[in-house]
C-alpha positions as CSV (number, residue, x, y, z in Angstrom):
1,X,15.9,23.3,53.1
2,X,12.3,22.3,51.8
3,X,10.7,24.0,48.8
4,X,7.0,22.9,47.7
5,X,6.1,22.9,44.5
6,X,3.0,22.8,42.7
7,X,2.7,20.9,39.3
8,X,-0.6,22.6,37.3
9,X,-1.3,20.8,34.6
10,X,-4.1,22.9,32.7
11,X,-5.9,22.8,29.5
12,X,-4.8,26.0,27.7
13,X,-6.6,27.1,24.3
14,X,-4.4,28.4,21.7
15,X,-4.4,33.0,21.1
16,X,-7.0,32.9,24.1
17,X,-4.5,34.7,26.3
18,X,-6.7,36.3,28.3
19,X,-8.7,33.3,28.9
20,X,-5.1,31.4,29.5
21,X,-4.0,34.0,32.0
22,X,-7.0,33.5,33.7
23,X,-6.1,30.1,34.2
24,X,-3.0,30.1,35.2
25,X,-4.2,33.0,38.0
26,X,-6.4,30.1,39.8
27,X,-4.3,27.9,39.5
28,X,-2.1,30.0,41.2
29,X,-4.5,30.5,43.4
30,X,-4.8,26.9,44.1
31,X,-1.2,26.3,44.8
32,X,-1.0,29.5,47.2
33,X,-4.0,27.6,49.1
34,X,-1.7,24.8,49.1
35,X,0.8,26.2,50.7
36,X,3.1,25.8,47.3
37,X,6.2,28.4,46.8
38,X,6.7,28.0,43.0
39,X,3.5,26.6,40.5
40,X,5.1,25.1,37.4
41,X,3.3,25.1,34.4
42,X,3.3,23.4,30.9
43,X,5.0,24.7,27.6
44,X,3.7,28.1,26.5
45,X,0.7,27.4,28.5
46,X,0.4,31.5,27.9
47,X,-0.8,31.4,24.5
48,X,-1.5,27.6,23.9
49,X,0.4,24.9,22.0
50,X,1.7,24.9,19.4
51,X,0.5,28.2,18.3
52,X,2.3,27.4,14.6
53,X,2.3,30.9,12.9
54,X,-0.1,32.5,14.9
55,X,2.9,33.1,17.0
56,X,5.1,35.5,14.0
57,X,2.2,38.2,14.3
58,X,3.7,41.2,16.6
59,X,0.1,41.7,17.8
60,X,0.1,38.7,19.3
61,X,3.4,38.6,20.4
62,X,2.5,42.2,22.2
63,X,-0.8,40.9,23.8
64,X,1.6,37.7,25.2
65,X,4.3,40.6,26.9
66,X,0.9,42.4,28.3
67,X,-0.4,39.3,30.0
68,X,3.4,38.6,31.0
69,X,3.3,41.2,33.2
70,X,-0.1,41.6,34.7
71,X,0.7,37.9,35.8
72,X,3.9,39.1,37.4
73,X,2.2,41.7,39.2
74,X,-0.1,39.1,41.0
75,X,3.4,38.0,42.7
76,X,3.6,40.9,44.4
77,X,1.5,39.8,46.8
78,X,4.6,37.4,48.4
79,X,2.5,34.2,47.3
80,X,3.3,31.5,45.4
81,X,5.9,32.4,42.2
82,X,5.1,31.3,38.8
83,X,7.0,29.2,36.3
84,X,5.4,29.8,33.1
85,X,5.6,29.1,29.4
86,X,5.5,31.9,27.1
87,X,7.1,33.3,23.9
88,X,9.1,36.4,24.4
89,X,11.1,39.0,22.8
90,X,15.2,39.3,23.0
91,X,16.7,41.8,21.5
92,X,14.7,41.6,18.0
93,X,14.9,37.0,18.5
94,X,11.3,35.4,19.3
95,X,12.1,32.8,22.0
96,X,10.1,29.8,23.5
97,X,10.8,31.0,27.0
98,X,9.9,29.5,30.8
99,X,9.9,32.6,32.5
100,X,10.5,33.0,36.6
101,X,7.4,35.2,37.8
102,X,8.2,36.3,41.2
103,X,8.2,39.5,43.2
104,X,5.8,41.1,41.2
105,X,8.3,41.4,38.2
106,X,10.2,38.5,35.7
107,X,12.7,37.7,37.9
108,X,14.4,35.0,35.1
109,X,14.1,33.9,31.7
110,X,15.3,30.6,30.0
111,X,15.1,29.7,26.4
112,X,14.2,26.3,24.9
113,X,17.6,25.3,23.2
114,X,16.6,21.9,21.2
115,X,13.5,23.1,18.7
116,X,11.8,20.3,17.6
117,X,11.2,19.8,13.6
118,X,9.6,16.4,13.1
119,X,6.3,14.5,12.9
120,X,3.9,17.3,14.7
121,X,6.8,19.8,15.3
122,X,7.9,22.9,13.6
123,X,9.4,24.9,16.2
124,X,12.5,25.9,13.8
125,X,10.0,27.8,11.9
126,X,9.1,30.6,14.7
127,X,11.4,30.2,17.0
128,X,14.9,31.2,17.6
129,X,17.2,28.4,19.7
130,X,18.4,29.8,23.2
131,X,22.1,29.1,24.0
132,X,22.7,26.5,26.9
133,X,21.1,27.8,29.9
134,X,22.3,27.7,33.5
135,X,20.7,27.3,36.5
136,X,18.1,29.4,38.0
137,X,18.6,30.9,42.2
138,X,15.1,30.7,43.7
139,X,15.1,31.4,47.3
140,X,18.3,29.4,47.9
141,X,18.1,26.8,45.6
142,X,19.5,26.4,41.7
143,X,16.7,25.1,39.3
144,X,17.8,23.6,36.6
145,X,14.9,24.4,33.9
146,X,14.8,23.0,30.7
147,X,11.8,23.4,27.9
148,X,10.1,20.0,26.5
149,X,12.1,19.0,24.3
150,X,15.7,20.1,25.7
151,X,15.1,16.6,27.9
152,X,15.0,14.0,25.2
153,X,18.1,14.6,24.7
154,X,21.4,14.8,27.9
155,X,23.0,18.0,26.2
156,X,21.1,20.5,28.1
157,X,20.6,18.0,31.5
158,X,24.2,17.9,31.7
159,X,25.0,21.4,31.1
160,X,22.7,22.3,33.8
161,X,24.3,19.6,36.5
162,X,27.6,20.8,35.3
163,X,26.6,24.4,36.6
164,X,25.5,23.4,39.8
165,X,21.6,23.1,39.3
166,X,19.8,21.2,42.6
167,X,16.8,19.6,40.6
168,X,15.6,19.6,37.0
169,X,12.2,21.3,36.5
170,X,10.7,20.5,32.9
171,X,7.7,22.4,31.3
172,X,6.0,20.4,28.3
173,X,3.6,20.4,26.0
174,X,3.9,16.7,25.1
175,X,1.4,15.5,22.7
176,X,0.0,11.9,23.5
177,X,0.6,8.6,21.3
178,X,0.8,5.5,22.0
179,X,3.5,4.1,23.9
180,X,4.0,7.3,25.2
181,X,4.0,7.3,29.2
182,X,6.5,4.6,29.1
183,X,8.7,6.9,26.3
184,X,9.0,10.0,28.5
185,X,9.7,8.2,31.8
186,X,12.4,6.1,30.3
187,X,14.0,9.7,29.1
188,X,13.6,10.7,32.4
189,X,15.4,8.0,34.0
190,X,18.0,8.7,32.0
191,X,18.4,12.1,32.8
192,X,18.1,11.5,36.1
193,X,20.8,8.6,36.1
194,X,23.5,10.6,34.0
195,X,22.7,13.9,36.6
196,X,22.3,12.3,40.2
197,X,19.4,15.0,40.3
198,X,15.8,15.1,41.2
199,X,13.3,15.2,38.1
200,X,10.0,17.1,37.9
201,X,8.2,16.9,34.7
202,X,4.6,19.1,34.2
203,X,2.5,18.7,31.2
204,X,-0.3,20.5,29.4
205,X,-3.6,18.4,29.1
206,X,-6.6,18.6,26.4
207,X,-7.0,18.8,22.1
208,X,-5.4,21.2,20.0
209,X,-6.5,20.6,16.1
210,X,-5.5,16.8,15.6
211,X,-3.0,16.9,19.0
212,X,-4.1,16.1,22.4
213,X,-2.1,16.3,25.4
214,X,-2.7,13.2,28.5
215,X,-1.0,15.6,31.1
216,X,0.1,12.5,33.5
217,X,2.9,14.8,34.9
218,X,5.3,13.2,37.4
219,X,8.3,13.7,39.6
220,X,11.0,10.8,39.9
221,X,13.7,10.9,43.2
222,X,17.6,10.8,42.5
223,X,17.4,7.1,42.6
224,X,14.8,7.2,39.6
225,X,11.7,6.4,41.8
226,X,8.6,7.7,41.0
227,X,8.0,10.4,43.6
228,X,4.5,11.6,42.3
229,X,2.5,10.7,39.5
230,X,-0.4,13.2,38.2
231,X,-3.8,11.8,36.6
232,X,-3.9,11.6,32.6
233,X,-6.7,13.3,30.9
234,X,-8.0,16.0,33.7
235,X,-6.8,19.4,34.6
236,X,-5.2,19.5,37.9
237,X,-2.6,21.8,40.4
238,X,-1.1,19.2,43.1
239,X,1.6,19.6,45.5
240,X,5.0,18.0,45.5
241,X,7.7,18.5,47.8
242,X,11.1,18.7,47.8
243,X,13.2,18.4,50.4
244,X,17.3,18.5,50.9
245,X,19.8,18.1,53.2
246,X,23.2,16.9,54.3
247,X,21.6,13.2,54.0
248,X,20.3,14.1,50.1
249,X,17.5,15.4,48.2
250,X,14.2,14.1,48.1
251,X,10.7,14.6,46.6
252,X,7.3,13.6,47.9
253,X,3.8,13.6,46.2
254,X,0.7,12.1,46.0
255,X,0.7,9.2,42.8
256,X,-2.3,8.3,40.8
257,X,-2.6,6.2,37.9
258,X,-2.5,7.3,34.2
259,X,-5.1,5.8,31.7
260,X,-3.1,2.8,29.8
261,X,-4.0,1.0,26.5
262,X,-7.4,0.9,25.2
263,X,-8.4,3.5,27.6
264,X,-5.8,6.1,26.8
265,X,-6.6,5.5,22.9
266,X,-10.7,5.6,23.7
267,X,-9.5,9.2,26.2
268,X,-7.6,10.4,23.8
269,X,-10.3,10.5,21.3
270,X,-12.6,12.1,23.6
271,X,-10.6,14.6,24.7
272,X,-9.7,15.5,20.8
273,X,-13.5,15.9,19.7
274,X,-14.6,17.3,23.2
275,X,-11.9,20.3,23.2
276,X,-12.4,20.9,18.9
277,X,-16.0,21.3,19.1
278,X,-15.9,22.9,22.2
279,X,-13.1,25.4,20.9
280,X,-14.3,26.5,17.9
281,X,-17.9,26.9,19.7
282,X,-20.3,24.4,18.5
283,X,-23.6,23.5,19.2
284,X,-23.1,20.0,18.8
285,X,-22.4,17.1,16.2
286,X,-24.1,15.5,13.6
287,X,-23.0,12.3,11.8
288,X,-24.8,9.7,9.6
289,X,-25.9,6.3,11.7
290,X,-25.5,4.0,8.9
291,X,-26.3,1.0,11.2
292,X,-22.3,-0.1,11.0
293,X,-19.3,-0.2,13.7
294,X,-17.6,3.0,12.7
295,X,-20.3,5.3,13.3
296,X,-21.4,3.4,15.9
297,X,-18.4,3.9,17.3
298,X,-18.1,7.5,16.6
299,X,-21.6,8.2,17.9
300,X,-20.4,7.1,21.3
301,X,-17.3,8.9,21.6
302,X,-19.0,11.9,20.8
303,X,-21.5,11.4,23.5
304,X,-18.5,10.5,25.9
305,X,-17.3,13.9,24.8
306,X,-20.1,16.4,24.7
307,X,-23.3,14.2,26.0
308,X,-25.7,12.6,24.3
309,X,-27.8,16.2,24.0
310,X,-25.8,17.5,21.6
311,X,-25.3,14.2,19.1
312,X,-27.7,14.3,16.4
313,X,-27.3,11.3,14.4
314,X,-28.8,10.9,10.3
315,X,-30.4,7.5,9.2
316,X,-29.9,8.2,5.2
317,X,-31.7,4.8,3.6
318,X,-31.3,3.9,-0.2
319,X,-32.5,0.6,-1.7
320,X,-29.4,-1.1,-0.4
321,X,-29.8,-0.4,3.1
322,X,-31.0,-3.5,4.8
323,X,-33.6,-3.9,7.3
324,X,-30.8,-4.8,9.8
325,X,-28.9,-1.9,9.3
326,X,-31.8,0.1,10.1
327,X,-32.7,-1.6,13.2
328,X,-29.1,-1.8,14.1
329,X,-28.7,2.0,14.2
330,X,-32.0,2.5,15.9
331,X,-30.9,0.2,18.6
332,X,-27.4,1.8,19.1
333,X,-29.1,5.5,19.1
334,X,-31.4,4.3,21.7
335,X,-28.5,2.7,23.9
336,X,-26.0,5.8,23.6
337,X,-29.4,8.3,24.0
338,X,-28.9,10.6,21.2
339,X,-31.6,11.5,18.8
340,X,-32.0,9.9,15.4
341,X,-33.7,11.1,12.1
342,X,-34.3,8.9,8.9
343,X,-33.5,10.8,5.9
344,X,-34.3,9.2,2.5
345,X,-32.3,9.6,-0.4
346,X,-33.9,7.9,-2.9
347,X,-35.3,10.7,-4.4
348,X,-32.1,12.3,-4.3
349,X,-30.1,9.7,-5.8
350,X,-32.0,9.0,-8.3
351,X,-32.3,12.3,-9.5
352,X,-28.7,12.3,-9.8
353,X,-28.9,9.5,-11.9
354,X,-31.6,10.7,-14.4
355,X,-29.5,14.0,-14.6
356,X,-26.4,11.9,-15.8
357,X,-28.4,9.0,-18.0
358,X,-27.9,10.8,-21.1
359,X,-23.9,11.2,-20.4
360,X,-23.3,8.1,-19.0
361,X,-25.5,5.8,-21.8
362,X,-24.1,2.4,-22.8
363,X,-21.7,2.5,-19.6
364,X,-22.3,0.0,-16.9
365,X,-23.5,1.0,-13.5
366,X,-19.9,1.0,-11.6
367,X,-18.3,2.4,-8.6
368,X,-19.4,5.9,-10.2
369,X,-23.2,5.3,-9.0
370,X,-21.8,4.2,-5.4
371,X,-20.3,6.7,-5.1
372,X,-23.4,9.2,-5.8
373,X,-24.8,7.4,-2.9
374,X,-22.3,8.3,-0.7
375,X,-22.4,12.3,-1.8
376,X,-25.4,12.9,-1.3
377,X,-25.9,11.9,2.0
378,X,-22.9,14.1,2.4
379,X,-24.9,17.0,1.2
380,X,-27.3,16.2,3.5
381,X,-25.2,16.1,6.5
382,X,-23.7,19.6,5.5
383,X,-27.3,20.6,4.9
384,X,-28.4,19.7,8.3
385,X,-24.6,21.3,9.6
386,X,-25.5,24.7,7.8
387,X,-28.9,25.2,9.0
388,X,-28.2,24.1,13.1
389,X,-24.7,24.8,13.4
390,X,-23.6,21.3,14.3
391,X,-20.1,20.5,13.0
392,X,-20.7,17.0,11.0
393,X,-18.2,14.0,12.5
394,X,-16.8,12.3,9.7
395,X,-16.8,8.1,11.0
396,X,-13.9,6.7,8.3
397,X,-11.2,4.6,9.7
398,X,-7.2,4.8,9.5
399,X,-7.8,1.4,7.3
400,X,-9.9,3.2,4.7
401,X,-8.1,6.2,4.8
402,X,-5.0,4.2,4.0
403,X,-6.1,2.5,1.0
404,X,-8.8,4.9,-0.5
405,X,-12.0,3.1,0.8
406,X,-13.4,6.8,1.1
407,X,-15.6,8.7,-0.8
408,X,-14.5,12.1,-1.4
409,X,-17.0,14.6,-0.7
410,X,-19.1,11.9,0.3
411,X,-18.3,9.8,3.7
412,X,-15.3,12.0,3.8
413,X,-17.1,15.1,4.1
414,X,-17.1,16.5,7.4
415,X,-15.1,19.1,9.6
416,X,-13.6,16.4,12.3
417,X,-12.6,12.7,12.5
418,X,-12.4,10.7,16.1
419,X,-10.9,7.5,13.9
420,X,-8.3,9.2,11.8
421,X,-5.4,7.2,13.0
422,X,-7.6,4.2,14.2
423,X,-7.2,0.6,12.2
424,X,-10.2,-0.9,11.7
425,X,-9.0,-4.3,14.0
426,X,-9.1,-1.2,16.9
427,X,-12.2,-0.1,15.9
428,X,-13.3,-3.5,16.7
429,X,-11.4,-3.7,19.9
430,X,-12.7,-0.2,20.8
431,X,-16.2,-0.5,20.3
432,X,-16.0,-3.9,22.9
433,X,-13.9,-2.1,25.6
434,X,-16.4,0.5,25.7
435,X,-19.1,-1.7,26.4
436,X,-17.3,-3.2,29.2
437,X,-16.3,0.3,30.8
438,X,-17.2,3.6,31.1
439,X,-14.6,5.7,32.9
440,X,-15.1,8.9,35.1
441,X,-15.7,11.8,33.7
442,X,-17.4,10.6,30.5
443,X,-20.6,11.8,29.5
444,X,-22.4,9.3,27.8
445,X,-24.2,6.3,29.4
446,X,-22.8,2.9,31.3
447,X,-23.0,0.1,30.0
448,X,-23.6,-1.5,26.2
449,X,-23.4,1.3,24.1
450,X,-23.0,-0.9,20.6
451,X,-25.4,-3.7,19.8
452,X,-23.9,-6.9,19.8
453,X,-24.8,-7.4,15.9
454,X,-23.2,-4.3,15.4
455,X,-19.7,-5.4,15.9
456,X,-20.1,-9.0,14.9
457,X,-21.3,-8.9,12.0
458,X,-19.2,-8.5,7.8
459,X,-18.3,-4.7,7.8
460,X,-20.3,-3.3,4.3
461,X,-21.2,-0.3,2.9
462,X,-24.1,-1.3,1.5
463,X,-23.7,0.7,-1.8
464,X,-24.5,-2.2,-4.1
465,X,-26.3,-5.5,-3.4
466,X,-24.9,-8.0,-0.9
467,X,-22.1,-5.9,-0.8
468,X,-19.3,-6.5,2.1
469,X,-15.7,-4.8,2.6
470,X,-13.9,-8.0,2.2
471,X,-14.8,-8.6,-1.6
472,X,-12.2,-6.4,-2.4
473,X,-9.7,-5.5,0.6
474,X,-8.1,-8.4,2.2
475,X,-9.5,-9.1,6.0
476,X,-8.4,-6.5,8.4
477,X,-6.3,-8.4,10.2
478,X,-4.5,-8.8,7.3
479,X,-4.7,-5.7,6.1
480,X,-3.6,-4.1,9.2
481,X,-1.2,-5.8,9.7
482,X,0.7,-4.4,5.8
483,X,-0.5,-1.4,7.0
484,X,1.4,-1.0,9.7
485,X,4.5,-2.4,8.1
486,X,4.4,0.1,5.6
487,X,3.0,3.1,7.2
488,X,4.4,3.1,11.0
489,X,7.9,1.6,10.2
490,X,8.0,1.9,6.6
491,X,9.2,-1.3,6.3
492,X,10.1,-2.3,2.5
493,X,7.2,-4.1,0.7
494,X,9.5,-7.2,0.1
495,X,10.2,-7.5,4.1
496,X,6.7,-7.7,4.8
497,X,6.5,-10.4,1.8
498,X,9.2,-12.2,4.1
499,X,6.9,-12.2,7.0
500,X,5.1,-14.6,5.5
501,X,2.2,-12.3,3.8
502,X,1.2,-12.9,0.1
503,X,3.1,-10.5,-2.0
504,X,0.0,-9.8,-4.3
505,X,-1.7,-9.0,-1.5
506,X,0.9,-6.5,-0.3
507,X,1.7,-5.2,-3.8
508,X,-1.6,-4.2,-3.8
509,X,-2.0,-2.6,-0.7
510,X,1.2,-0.6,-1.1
511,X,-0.3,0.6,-5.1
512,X,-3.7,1.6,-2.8
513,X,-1.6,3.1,-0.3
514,X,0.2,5.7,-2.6
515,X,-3.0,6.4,-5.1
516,X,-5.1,7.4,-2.3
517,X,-2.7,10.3,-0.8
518,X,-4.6,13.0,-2.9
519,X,-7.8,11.8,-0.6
520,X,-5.9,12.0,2.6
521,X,-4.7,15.8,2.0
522,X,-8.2,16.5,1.4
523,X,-9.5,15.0,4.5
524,X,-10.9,16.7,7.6
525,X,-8.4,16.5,10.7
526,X,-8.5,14.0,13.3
527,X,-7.4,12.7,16.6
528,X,-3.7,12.1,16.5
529,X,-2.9,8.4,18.3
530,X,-0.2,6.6,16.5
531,X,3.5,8.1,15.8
532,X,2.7,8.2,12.4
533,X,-0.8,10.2,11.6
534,X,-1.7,11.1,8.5
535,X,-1.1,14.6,7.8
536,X,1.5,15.9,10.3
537,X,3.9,12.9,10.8
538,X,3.5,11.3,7.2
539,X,3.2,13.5,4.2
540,X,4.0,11.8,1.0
541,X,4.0,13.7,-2.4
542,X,0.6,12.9,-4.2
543,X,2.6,12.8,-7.3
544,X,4.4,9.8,-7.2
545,X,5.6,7.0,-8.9
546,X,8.0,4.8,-6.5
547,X,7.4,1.7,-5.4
548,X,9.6,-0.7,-3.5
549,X,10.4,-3.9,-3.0
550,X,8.0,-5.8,-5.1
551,X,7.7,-3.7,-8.4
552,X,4.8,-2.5,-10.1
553,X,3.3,1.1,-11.3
């Protein structure tokens, strides 16, 4: 028998169900054209993912069985049927269901039986667990389906091969990080090796809040070869078939190659801002250019993302802002295309400062009067925000975020963040892959979009004289390196000492570290890259007095 399936991977927004449906209906549409007989979709590709809490309200829940059925009723029509992802009701439990639409009615239901709770996952929350599922009986064959996460694991796999399923057919909504093409094809090998079946895999793309989803869905033969291998980062319905006899089972599909490395980080962030501005229905951006790599950086993603039309960047001078930082932002405005205004604020700041001399008399300029600097040009950028609508683009790094190098209310004001989860030493290696490449489907210009002096020269933030980041951090390298012993493996300050790194240095770090969670829950959300984000994979208490390893308060 052959059966053709077609994989959609779409870019669902989350409670637009109408607009969802409407998706999923061309697709459909594209896989009848096709010649498909089933189109597989992602995880609760219905009402988007994860829908969190939004999914407990029965309106919602009612508007999701509506939809249900006016999709079912399109498979009247003896097209293609429709695998879809949707929560549904049983009797009085809320289920994260893939539901069998065919014959102009539900013709099966199954229930996701391993709810994720970790990192980005709260599933246990809304959802109740489905028992083991068995196979589904679509037009002579047994499909084993299984939700997301009910794969990571060989419970549900086996279950399914033990009740005489033909293939495994596996709806996700896998958020990216790195590493993670190479984690969800090594889990499929596996399921395929311990079941002797056939593996499809179909995956949701674009941003959801700080999550984005690559898509790069796939299909893998019995053997564990890749049978067909979707594009990462791009909505798309293509065709794979599948094919058994008395000589075996066998699937066949067109393969293309999913972004990698630096471009799946650079993609990823793209595809985070492109799909939270877009989303939520803004105009545009606005950011200030300070004339250093972060914004820089920043600037270009966000023309990547929306085009350079709708990137207005802010050139916000004080006394300490040197002539090169000025011609430095100029330069990278004018290579990326976007529009730049110089805002002064001098008059501003020092304002500010007569308002205070009376209060702060006898006391030594300090970190208080940098930090004036840095919140009123976060006024300005909310000014600018409220009167044109544009959402203002924060441009802190994962490094500074990590140790406090951020000024609340002032650099860290802002409604979205591209470099989040981005070390500074990426930032770096970010900003010189972009110059090299510009990928399809980008929007901003080819070729150099960051000024040379832009990414060579010491990192500062000019809010005292002949300032520079390294007379009080360690160099990023360095510092990136702790950082990533401490904060992706939570490794023990004492075995990153034994690595060879100098244990004042680390003890320091570490005391940063903890101090600067109250900044971090009171920062804007960003672009999710690394298994351990800041905000929904690591959430410290901000009261807290352990340390480890080395000592200290």
């Amino acid at each position: 028998m052959t059966l053709k399936f077609a994989l959609a991977q779409i870019n669902p927004t989350v409670g637009d169900i109408a607009g969802n449906a409407a998706k999923i209906a061309a697709a459909r549409a594209d896989s009848a054209r096709l010649g498909a007989d089933l189109a597989i979709f992602p995880e609760l590709c219905l009402v988007g993912y994860p829908p969190e809490d939004l999914v407990l309200k029965p309106a919602f829940q009612d508007a999701a069985a509506k939809a249900v059925d006016e999709l079912a009723r399109l498979t009247a029509d003896g097209g293609p049927a429709m695998l879809i992802g949707a929560p549904w009701r049983d009797g009085g439990r809320l289920m994260n269901a893939a539901l069998l639409l065919d014959g102009g009615k539900v013709a099966a239901a199954r229930y996701k039986y391993d709810l994720p709770n970790y990192g980005p996952f709260d599933e246990k929350r809304v959802f109740v667990a489905g028992g083991m599922p068995g196979p589904i009986l679509f037009r002579g064959a047994k499909l084993g389906v299984m939700v997301c996460e009910d794969c990571w694991t060989p419970d549900v796999s086996e279950c399914l091969a033990e009740s005489g399923a033909e293939i495994l057919i596996v709806p996700n909504g896998s958020p990216y990080e790195l590493n993670k093409l190479d984690q969800r094809l090594n889990l499929a090998v596996a399921r395929v090796k311990e079941t002797n079946l056939p593996f499809v895999y179909v995956n949701q793309i674009g941003g959801q809040d700080e999550l984005v989803f690559d898509g790069a869905s796939f299909a893998l033969n019995v053997d564990a070869s890749l049978a067909a291998q979707m594009p990462s980062w791009v909505e798309a319905t293509t065709l794979v078939e599948w094919q058994r006899d008395k000589a075996g089972s066998r699937l066949r599909g067109a393969k293309d190659v999913p972004a990698e490395g630096l471009e799946a980080v650079y993609r990823a962030m793209v595809v985070g801002l492109r799909d939270y501005v877009d989303k939520n229905r803004f105009p545009g951006v606005v950011l200030g250019m300070s004339g250093g790599i972060d914004s820089a950086l920043s600037t270009a993603v966000a023309a990547d993302a929306l085009g350079a039309e709708r990137v207005r960047c802010l050139m916000m001078p004080y006394r300490f802002t040197s002539s090169d930082s000025l011609e430095d932002a100029a330069a990278c405005a004018a290579l990326i295309g976007c529009r730049i205004d110089t805002v002064a604020i001098g008059p501003a700041v020092e304002a500010e400062y007569a308002m205070m001399a009376k209060l702060f008399e006898g006391r030594a300029a300090d970190l208080t009067e940098e930090n004036v600097q840095a919140r009123i040009r976060g006024v300005t950028l909310m000014a600018f925000s409220n009167k044109f609508g544009h959402m203002v683009l924060t441009t802190g790094n994962k490094s500074e975020m990590s140790v406090g190098y951020a000024t609340l209310y002032g650099d860290m004001c802002g409604g979205y963040s591209v470099l989040k989860d981005i070390y500074k030493t990426t930032v770096f290696a970010l900003s010189r892959w972009r110059n090299q490449n510009r990928p399809d489907g980008l929007k901003g210009p080819a070729g150099r979009v960051i000024p040379e002096r832009i990414i060579t020269k010491p990192p500062t933030a000019e809010l005292r004289a002949n300032q520079k980041d390294q007379d009080s951090l360690p160099p990023y390298d360095v510092l990136d390196a702790i950082l990533e012993g401490l904060v992706e493996r939570e490794e023990a300050a004492s075995a990153i000492v034994a690595k060879g790194f100098d244990a004042e240095t680390v003890a320091k770090v570490q005391r940063l570290l903890y101090g600067a969670e109250y900044k971090r829950r009171q920062a804007p959300p960003g672009v999710k890259i690394s298994p351990r984000s800041f905000g929904r994979d690591r959430r410290y208490p901000i009261t807290n007095r352990f340390r480890d390893g080395l000592g200290g308060k």
